[in-house]
N, C-alpha and C positions, 0 to 999 in steps of 0.2 A: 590418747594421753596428752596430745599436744592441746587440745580443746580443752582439757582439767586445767591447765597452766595460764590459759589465756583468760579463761572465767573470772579467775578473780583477779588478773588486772586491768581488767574491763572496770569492775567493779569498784579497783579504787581508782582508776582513775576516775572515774564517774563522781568518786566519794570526796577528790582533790579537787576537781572542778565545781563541785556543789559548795565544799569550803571557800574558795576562792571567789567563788560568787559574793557572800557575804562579806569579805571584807572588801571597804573604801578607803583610799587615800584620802585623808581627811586633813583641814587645817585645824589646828587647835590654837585658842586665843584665851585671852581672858578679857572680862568685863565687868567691873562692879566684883570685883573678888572672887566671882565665877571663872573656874576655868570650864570654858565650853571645844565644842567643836560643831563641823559645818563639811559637808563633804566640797571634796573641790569641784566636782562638778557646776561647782554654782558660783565659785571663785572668778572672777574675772583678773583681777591684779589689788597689788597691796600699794595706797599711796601716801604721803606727807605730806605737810610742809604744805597746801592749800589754802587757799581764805575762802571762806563757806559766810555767801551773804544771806542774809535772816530774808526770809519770807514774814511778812506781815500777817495774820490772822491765820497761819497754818498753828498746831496744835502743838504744844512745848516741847514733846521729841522728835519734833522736824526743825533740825538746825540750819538749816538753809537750799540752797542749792551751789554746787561751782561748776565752774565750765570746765571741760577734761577733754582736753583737746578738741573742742568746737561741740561736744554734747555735753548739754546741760541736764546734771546728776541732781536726784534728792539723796541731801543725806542727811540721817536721821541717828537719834541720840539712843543707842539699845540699851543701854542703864534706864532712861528717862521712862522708854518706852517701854523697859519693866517695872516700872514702878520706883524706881530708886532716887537715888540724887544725881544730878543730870552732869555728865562728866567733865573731870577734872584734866585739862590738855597738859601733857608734859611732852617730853620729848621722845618716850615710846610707843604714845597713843598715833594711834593710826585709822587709817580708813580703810574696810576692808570693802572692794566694788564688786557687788553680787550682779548676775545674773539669773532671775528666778522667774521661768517662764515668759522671756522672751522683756522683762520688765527689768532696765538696774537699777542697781540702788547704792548709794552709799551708806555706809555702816559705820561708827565710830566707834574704835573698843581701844581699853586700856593699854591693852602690846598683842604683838601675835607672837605666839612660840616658835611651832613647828609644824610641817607637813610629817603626817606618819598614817602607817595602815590601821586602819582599829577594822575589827571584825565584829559587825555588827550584831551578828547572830546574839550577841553576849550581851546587848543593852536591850538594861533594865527598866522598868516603869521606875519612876520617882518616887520613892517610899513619905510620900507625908498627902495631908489632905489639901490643903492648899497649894498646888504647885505654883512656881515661877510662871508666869506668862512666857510667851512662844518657846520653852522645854517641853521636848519629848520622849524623852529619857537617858538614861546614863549607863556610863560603862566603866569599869573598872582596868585598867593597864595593867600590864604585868610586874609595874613596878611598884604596885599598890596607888595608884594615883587613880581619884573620878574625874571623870570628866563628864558633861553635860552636854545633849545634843539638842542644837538649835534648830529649829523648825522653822527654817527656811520660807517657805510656802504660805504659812502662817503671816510671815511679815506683809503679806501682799493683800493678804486676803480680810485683815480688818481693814 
């Protein structure tokens, strides 16, 4: 009888650790009116307040490079380099410093939100035929809100 009882919470827990797999602490930002997200695993830290000097004949969403504390960052314009109009600095815009495969990167986006779980099991393919450049799908919040997952990987790889 004691073997009846254990069985199935073997089971969930098996079925809790399997959910828990899928969800990532993710940062959520916006850019260019997107609001996106990024798991943190590839987050390094969020900065300001930098002067980003232009590189000469790199490609218009490479906004320069800065020095951050004796390593010299590219960083690059993710509006630009989806296609949009190349961003507008105010005083929310930030730089988000990726790490993506051993490669960083600086990032420039509109604001960043929040750190939250999203459970990825539940993003979606993009419903349209033309997607955004580096999107790889989206997920819905429980508060009714999309959000949009950035594809990381991608940035490195064109």
């Amino acid at each position: 009888m004691s073997d009846e009882i254990k069985a199935p919470e073997i089971s969930q827990s098996a079925e809790k650790s399997e959910k828990t797999q899928n969800i990532k602490r993710c940062l959520t930002f916006e850019s260019a009116d997107l609001p996106l997200f990024i798991s943190t695993e590839y987050v390094v830290e969020i900065i300001n307040g930098h002067t980003i000097t232009p590189l000469p004949l790199a490609p218009s969403y490479i906004l320069g490079i800065i020095n951050l504390r004796g390593q010299i960052l590219t960083v690059m314009d993710l509006q630009a380099y989806m296609g949009k109009e190349p961003v507008v600095f105010t005083p929310q815009t930030c730089i988000i410093v990726l790490d993506i495969e051993g490669i960083q990167l600086g990032v420039v986006v509109d604001s960043v939100r929040q750190v939250t779980d999203i459970d990825l099991s539940y993003t979606k393919p993009i419903p349209v035929k033309r997607q955004q450049r580096l999107l790889n799908g989206m997920v819905t919040l429980e508060d009714g809100s999309v959000l949009m997952a950035l594809d990381c990987p991608a940035l490195i790889r064109e």
